[in-house]
C-alpha positions as CSV (number, residue, x, y, z in Angstrom):
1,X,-70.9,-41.1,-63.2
2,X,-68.2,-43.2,-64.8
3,X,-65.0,-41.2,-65.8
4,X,-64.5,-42.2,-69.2
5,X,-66.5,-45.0,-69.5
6,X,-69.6,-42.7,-70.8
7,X,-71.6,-45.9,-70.0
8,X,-75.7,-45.7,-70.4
9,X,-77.6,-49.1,-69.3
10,X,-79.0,-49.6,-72.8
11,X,-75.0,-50.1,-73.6
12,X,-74.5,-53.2,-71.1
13,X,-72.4,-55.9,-72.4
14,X,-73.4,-59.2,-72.5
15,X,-72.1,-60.9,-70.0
16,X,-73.2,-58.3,-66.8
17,X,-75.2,-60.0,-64.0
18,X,-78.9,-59.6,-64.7
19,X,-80.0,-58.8,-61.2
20,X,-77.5,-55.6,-61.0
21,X,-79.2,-52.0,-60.8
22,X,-78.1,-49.6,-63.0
23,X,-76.1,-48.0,-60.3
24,X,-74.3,-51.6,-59.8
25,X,-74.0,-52.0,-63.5
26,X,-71.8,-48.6,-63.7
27,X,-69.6,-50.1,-60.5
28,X,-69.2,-53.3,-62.5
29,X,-68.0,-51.1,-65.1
30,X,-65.6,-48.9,-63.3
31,X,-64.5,-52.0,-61.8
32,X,-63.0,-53.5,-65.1
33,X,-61.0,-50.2,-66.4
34,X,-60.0,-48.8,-63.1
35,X,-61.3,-46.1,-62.6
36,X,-63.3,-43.6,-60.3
37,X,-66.8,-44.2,-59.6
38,X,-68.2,-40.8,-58.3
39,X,-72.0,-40.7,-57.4
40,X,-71.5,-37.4,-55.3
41,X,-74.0,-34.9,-56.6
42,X,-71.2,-31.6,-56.2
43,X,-73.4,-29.9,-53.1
44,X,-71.1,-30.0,-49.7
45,X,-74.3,-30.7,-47.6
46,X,-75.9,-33.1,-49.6
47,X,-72.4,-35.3,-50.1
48,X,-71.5,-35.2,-46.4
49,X,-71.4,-38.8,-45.1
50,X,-71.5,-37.7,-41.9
51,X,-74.6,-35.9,-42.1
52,X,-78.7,-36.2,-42.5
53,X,-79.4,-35.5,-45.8
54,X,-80.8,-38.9,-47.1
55,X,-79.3,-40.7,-49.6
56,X,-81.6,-42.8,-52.2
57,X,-81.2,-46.1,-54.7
58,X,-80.1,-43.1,-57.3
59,X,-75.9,-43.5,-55.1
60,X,-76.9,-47.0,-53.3
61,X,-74.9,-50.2,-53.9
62,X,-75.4,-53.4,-52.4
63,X,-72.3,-55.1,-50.4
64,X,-73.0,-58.1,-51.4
65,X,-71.7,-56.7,-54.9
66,X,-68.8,-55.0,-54.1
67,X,-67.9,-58.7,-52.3
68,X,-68.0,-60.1,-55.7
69,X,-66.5,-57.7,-57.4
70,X,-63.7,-57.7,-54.8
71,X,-64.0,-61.6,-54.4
72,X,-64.3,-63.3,-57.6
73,X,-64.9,-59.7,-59.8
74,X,-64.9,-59.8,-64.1
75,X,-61.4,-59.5,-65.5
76,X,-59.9,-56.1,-66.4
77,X,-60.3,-54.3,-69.5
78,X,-57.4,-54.9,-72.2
79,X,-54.8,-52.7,-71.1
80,X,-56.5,-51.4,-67.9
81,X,-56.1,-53.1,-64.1
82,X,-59.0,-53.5,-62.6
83,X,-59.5,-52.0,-59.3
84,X,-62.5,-50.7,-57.0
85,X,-62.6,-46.6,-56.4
86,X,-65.8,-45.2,-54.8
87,X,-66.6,-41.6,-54.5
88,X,-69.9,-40.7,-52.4
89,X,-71.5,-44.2,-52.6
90,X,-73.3,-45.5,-50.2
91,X,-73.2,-49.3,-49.0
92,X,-76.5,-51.1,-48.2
93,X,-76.1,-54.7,-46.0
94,X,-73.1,-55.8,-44.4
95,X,-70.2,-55.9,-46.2
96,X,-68.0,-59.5,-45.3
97,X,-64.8,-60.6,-46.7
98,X,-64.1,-62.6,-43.8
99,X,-61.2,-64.8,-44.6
100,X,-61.3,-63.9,-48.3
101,X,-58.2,-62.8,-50.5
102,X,-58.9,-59.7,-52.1
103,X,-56.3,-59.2,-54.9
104,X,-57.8,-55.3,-56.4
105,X,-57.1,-52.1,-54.9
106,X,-59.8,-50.6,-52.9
107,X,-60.3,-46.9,-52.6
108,X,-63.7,-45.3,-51.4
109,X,-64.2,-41.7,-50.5
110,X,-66.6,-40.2,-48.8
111,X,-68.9,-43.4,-48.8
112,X,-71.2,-44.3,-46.3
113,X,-71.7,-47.8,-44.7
114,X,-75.2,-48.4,-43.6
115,X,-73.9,-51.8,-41.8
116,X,-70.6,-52.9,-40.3
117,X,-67.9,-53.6,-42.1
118,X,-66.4,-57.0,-41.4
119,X,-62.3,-58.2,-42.4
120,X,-61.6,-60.5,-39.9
121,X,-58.7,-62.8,-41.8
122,X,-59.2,-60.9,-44.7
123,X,-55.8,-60.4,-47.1
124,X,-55.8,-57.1,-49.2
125,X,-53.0,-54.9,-50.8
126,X,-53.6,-51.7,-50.3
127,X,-57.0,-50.6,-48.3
128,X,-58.3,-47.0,-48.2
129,X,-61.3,-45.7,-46.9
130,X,-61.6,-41.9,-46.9
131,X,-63.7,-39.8,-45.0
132,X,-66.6,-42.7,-44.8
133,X,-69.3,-42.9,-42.4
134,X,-69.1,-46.8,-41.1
135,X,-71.3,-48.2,-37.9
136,X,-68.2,-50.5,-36.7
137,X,-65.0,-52.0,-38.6
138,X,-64.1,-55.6,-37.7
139,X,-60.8,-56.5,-38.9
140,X,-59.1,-58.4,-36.4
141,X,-56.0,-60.2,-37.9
142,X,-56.5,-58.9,-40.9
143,X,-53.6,-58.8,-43.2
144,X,-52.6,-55.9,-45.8
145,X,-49.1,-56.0,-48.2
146,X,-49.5,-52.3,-48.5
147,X,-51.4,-49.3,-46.6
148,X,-54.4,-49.4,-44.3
149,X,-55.9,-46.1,-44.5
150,X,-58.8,-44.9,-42.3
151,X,-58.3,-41.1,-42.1
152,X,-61.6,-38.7,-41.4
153,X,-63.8,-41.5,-40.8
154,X,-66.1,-42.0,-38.3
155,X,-66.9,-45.2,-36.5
156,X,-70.0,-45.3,-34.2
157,X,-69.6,-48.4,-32.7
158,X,-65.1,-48.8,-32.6
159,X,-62.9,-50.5,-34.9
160,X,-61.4,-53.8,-34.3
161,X,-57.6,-54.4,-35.6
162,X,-56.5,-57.2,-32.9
163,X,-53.4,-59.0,-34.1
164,X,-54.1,-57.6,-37.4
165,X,-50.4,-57.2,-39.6
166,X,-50.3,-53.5,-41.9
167,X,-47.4,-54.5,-44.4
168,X,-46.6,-50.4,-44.5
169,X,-48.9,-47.4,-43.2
170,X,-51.7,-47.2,-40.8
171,X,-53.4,-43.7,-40.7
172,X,-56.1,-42.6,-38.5
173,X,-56.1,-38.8,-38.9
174,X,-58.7,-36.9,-38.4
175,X,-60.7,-40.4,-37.7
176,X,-63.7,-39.9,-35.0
177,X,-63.9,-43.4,-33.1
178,X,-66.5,-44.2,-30.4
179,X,-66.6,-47.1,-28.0
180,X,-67.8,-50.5,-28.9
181,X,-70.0,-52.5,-26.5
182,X,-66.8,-53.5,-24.4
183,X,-66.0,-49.9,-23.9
184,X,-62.9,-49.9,-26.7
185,X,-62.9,-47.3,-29.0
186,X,-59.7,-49.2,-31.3
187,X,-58.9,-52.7,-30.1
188,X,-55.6,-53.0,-31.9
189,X,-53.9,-55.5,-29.3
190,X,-50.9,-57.5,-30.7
191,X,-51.3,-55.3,-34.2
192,X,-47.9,-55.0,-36.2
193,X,-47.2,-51.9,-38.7
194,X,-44.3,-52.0,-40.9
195,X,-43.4,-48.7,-41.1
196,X,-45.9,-45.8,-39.6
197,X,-48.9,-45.0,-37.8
198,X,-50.2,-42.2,-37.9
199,X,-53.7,-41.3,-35.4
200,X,-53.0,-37.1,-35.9
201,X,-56.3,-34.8,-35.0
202,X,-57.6,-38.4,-33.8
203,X,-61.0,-38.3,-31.1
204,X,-61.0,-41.5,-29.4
205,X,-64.4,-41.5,-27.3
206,X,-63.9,-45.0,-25.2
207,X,-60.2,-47.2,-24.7
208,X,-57.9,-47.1,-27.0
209,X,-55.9,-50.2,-26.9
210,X,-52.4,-51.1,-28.1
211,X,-51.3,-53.7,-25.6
212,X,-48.0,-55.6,-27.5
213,X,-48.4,-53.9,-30.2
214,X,-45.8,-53.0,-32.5
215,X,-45.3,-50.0,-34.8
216,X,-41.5,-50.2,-37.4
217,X,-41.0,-47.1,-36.9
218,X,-43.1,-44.0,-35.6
219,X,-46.3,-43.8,-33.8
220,X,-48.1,-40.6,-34.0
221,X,-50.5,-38.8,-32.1
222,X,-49.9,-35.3,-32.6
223,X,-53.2,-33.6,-31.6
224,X,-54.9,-36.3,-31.0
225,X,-57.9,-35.9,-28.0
226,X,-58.7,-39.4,-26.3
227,X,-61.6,-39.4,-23.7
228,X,-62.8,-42.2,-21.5
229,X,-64.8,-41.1,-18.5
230,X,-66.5,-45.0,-18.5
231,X,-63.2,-46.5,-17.3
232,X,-60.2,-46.2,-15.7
233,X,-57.9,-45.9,-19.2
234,X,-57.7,-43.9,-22.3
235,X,-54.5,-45.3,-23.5
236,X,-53.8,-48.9,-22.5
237,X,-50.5,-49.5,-24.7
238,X,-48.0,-52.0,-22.5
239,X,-45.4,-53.7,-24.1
240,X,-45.8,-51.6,-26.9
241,X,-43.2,-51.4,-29.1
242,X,-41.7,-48.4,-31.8
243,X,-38.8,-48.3,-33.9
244,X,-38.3,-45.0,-33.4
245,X,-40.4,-42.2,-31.4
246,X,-43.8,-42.2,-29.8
247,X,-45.5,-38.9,-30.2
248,X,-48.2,-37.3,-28.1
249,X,-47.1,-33.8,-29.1
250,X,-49.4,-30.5,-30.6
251,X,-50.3,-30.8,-34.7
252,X,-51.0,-27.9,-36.8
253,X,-55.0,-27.8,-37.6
254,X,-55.7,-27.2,-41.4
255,X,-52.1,-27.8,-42.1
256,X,-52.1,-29.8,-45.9
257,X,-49.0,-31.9,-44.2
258,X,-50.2,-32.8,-40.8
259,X,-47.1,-35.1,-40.2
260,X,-43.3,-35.2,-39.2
261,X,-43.0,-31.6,-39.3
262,X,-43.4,-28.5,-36.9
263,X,-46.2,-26.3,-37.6
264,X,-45.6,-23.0,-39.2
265,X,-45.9,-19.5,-37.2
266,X,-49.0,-18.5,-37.0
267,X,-50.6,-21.8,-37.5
268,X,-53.4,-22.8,-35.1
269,X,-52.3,-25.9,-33.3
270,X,-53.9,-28.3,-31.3
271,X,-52.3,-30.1,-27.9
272,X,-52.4,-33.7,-27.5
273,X,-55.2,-34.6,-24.8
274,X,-55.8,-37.4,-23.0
275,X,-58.7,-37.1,-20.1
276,X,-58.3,-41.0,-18.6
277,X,-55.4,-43.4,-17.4
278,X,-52.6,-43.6,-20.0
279,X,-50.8,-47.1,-19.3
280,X,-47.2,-47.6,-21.4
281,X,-46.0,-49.7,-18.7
282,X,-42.8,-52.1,-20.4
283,X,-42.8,-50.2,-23.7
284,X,-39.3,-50.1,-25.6
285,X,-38.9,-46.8,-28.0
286,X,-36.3,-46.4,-30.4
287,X,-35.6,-43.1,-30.0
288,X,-37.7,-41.0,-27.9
289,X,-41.4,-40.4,-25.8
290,X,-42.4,-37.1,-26.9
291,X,-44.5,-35.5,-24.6
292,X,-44.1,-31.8,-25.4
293,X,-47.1,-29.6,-24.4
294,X,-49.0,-32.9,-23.6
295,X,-52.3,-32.3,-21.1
296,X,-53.9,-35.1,-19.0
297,X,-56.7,-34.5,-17.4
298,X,-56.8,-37.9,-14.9
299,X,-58.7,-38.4,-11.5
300,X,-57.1,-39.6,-8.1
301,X,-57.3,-43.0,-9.1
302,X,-55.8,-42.8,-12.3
303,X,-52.1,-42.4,-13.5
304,X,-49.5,-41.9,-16.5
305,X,-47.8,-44.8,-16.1
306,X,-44.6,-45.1,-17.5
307,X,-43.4,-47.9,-15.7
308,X,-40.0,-50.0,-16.9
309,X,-40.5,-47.8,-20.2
310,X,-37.0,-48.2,-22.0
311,X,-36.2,-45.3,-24.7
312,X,-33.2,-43.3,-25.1
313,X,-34.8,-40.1,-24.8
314,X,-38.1,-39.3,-22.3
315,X,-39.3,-35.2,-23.1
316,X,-41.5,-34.6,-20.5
317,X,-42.6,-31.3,-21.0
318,X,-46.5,-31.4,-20.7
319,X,-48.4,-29.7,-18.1
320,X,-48.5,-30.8,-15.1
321,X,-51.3,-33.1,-14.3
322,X,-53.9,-31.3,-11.1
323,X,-54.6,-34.9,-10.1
324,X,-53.4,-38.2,-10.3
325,X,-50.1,-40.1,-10.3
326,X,-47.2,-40.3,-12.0
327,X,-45.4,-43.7,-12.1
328,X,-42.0,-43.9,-14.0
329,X,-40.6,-46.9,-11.2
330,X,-38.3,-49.2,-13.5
331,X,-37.7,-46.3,-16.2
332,X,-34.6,-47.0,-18.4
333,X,-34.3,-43.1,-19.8
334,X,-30.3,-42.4,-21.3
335,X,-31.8,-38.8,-21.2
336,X,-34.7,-36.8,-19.3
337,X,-35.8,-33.6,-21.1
338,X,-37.5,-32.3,-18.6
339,X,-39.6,-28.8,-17.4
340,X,-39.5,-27.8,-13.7
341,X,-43.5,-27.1,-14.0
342,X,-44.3,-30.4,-15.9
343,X,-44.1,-32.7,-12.9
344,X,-46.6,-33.6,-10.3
345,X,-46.7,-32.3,-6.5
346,X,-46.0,-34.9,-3.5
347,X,-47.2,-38.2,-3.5
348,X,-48.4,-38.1,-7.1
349,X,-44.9,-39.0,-8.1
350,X,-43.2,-42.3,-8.1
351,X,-39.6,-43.3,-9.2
352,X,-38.7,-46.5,-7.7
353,X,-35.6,-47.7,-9.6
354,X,-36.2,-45.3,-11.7
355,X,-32.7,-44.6,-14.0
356,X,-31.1,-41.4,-16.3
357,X,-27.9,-40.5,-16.9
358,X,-27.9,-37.0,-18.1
359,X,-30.6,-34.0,-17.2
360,X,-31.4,-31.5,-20.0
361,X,-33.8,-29.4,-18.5
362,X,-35.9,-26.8,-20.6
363,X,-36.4,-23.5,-18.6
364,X,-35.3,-22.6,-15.4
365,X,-34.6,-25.5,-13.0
366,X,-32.9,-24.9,-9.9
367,X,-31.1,-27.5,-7.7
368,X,-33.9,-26.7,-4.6
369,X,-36.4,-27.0,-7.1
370,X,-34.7,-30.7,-8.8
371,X,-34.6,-31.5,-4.8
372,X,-38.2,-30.6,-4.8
373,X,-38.7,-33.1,-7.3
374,X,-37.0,-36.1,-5.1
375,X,-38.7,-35.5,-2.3
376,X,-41.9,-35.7,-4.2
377,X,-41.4,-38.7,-5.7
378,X,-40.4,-40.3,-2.2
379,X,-43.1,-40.0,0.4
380,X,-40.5,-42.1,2.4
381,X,-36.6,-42.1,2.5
382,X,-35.3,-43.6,0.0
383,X,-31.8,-43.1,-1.3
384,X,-32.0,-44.5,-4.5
385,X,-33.4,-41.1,-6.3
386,X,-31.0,-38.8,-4.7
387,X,-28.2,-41.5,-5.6
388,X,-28.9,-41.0,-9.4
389,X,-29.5,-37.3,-9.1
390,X,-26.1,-36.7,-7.1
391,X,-24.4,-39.7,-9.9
392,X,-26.0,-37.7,-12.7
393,X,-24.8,-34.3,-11.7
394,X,-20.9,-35.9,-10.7
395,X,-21.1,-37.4,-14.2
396,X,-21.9,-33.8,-15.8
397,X,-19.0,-31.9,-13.9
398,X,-21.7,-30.6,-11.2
399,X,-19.1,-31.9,-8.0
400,X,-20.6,-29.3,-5.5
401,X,-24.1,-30.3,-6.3
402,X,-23.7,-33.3,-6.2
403,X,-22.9,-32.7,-2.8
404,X,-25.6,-30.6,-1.8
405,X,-27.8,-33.8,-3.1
406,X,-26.0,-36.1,-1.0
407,X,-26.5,-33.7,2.0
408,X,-30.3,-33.7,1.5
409,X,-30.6,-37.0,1.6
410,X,-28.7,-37.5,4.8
411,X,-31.0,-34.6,6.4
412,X,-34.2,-36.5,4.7
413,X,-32.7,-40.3,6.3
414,X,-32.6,-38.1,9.9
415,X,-36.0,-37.6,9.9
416,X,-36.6,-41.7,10.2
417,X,-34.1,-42.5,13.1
418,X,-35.3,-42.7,16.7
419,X,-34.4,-39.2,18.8
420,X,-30.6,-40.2,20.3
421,X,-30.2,-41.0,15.7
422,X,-31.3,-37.9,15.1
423,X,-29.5,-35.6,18.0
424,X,-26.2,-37.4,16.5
425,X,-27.5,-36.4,12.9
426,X,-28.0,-32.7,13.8
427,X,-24.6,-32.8,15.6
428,X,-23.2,-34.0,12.3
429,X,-24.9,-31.8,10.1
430,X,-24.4,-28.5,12.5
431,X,-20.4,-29.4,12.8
432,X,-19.0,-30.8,9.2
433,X,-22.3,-31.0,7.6
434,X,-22.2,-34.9,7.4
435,X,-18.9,-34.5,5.4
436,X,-20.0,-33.0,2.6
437,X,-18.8,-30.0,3.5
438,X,-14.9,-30.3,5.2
439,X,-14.3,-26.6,5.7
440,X,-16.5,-27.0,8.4
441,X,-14.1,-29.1,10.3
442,X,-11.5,-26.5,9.8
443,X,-13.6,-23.7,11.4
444,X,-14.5,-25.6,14.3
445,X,-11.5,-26.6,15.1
446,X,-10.0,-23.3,14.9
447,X,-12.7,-21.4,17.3
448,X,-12.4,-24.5,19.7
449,X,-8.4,-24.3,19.3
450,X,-8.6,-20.2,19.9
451,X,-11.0,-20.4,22.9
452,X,-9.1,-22.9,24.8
453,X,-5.7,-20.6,24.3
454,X,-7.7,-17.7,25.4
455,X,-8.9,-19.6,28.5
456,X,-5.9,-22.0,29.3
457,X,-3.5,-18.8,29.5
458,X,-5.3,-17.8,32.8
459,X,-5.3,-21.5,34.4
460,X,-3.5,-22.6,37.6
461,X,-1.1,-25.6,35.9
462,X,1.4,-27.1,38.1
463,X,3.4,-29.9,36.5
464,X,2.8,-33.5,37.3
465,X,6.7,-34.4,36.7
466,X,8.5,-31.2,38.7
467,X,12.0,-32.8,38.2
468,X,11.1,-32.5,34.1
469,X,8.8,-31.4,31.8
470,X,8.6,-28.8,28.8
471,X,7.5,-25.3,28.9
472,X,4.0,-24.6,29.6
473,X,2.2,-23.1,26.3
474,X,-1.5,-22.7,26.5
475,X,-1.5,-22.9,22.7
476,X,-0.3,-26.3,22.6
477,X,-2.0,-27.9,25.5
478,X,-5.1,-27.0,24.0
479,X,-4.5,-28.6,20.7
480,X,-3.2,-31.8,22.1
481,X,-7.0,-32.3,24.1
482,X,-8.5,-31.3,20.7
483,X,-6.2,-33.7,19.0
484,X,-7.3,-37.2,20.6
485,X,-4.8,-39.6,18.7
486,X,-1.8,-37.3,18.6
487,X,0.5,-36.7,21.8
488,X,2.2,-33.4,21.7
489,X,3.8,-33.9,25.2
490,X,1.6,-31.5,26.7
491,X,-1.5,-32.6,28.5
492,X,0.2,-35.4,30.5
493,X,2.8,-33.1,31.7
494,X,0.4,-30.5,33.7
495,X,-2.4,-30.9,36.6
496,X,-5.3,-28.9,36.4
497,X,-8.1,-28.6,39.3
498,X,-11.5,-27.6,39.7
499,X,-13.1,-26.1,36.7
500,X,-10.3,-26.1,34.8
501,X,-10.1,-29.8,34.7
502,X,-13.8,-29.6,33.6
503,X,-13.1,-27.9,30.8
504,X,-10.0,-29.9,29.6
505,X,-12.4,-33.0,29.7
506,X,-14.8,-30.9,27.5
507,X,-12.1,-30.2,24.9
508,X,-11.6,-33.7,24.8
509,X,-14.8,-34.9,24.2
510,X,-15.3,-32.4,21.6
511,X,-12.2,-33.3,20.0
512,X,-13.5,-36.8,19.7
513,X,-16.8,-36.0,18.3
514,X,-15.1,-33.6,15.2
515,X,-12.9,-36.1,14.4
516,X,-15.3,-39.0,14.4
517,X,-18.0,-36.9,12.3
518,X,-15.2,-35.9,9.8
519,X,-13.5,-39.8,9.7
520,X,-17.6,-40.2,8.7
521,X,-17.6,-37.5,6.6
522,X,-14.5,-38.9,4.7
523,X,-15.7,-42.3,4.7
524,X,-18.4,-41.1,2.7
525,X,-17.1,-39.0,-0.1
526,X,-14.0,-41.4,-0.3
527,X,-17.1,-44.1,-1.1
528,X,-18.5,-41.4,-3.4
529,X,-22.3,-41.6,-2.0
């Protein structure tokens, strides 16, 4: 009945449209004071829009009468704005406000639709529709000054918002959406939000489509379970835009406040789930992509693609997908929150160009196991990912790491270079370790140095010059054939024969080769690569 209107039809004022039922009349009535119109009869069951209990003329309205009312509706009671508030109505016809301005506030709860609605270039203030069973909602380009609220509904046949413009809130929790005849669950391409939306608890059952969109501030879809085994994509969002963070993070289930705040203890929770594609491919984020105990559930020829994405903070900290790709190639992140088991195996990872400038891994995360993560993401050399890793770790203080990353990535280059490439590589990495590690050089010169003492003391050495030369040392003639650009007056000044003469030309071509693999070694770390 009518709160406070205590209306009876033998009371109608003159004036009242003559072909309205009595259920209308008390509509038209509620209409003019503001106030709720509740035709649910108090049993659960019976006032479930959602379910199969029929419901008779006793709670039916036609839409062409909530257009008028809505359209060109009676004036408001003296004192009173007049606004439309249904509770358990339901909606016979098809209810059109295509193009019209609709100046009252709309509220219905509970309702349920036996048509689709249609909006397209419809102008409201503030829409909300509450736990309402509706076939299909077509609103593209709609415009609102205030809120567009859909939460708990269901749509059988998808919801169209293309290009449509929410002046503040958009909320889908709790909404069940299923595919329209093009396979889109929400079409909401080129939609702007001024401030949030919120999709929390959502079940998209088809594509859910944000391409260009753009959300003010923070798009939520904590909980949220998206399925689309017709297609390739769940989530097709490029160019996307958020002021501040895109979330795809667990909600608390039966929580009163279901956003912007971590569930309590205790609290049942339910992950974010996407089983299809998720494309976010040239998105710019505020302030973060939240991915914190995200699961997707993708087939081989489907991927999380974050390609180009720019965002100050990426948290990738879902589980790891079994199958499919991973494609972050063109990534801006300032900062990668990261898990060592979130990330895919070899070959299902790509980072082409890929950039980050500081690691903040959660858990244990080992540089073999960060390696691991390169060489998964390149299933051929390439030096760019071991760049930023070994840049990223300098930046942070981690010099010796660095250096082990720089050293992988020579060993990794070996493995492309034709045999006498990679015989010179081994000799590189056996003797100074390509440079990256100099105490090497020291070692090897000292064992070389002490072995040709040891051997050179026994040799038969008669000078060259007998009229003048110095005193024979062992010790130094063996350094001066390690040392190939310093003279220390010794190895021209003695003759050796037969296999001693051998083994001086040895020491010199060893000499040779340590001092051209450290000059390479240097080179390298003196170009800090």
């Amino acid at each position: 009945m009518t709160e406070g209107t205590g209306l009876r039809v033998g009371d109608l004022p003159d004036g009242l449209p003559d072909d309205l039922t009595a259920v209308e009349a008390g509509m038209w009535q509620a209409f003019r004071s503001g106030s709720v119109y509740d035709l649910s009869s108090g049993d659960a069951e019976v006032d479930d829009p959602h379910g199969g209990q029929p419901w008779g003329p006793e709670r039916s309205v036609r839409a062409r009468v909530v257009c008028w009312l809505l359209l060109d509706g009676p004036p408001a009671l003296a004192g009173r704005v007049s606004s439309l508030k249904l509770v358990g109505v339901r909606i016979t016809g098809s209810l059109e406000l295509a193009g019209g301005t609709v100046t009252p506030y709309v509220e219905m709860r509970g309702c349920r639709f036996d048509q689709q609605v249609l909006l397209p270039e419809a102008r409201f203030t503030t829409v909300r529709l509450v736990d309402c069973s509706v076939p299909r909602l077509e609103a593209a380009r709609v415009h609102t000054e205030g809120d567009l609220h859909l939460p708990r509904c269901r749509f059988q046949n998808g919801v169209r918002l293309t290009d449509a413009h929410i002046g503040t809130d958009l909320l889908l929790n709790q909404a069940v959406v299923h595919r329209d005849r093009s396979g889109r669950s929400i079409a909401a391409d080129g939609m702007t939000v001024g401030q949030d939306l919120q999709a929390e608890l959502l079940e998209s059952h088809g594509e859910f489509s944000l391409r260009s969109a753009k959300v003010g501030v923070s798009l939520s879809l904590r909980g949220a379970k998206l399925a689309n085994p017709y297609a390739r994509l769940a989530l097709n969002a490029p160019q996307l835009t958020v002021g501040r963070t895109l979330y795809l993070t667990p909600a608390g289930v039966g929580s009163p406040r279901l956003s912007g705040t971590t569930p309590a203890r205790g609290t049942r929770v339910q992950r974010f789930e996407c089983r299809g594609g998720v494309r976010l491919d040239d998105g710019r984020f505020g302030d973060a992509v939240d991915l914190e105990r995200a699961r997707f559930v993708l087939t081989d020829d489907q991927d999380l693609s974050l390609r180009r994405v720019q965002t100050p903070e990426l948290r990738f900290l879902g589980d790891r997908p079994q199958r499919g790709k991973v494609l972050l190639s063109g990534a801006r992140i300032v900062t990668l929150v990261d898990r060592a088991s979130s990330w895919p195996g070899p070959g299902n990872l790509h980072m082409g160009g890929f950039t980050y400038e500081a690691l903040v891994p959660r858990g244990p995360f080992p540089l073999n196991r960060r390696l691991d993560w390169v060489a998964a993401a390149t299933a051929e050399y390439n030096p760019e990912p071991y760049e930023r890793l070994a840049a990223v770790l300098r930046a942070a203080g981690e010099d010796e790491d660095a250096r082990e990353v720089l050293l992988a990535r020579q060993r990794r280059r070996r493995e492309t270079l034709p045999l006498a490439g990679k015989f010179w590589g081994y000799l590189q990495d056996w003797t100074v370790a390509y440079g990256y590690r100099p105490g090497r050089a020291a070692v090897w010169m000292a064992v070389l140095w002490a072995a040709g003492t040891l051997a050179f003391a026994h040799a038969d050495h008669p000078p060259i010059n007998s009229g003048g030369h110095p005193a024979w040392s062992p010790a130094l003639f063996a350094l001066d054939l390690l040392l190939p650009v310093i003279d220390l007056g010794q190895a021209g000044q003695w003759q050796l024969r037969g296999a001693w003469q051998w083994l001086a030309a040895v020491m010199v071509l060893l000499g040779w080769i340590l001092a051209t693999t450290v000059a390479a070694g240097a080179t390298r770390l003196l170009r800090r690569k």
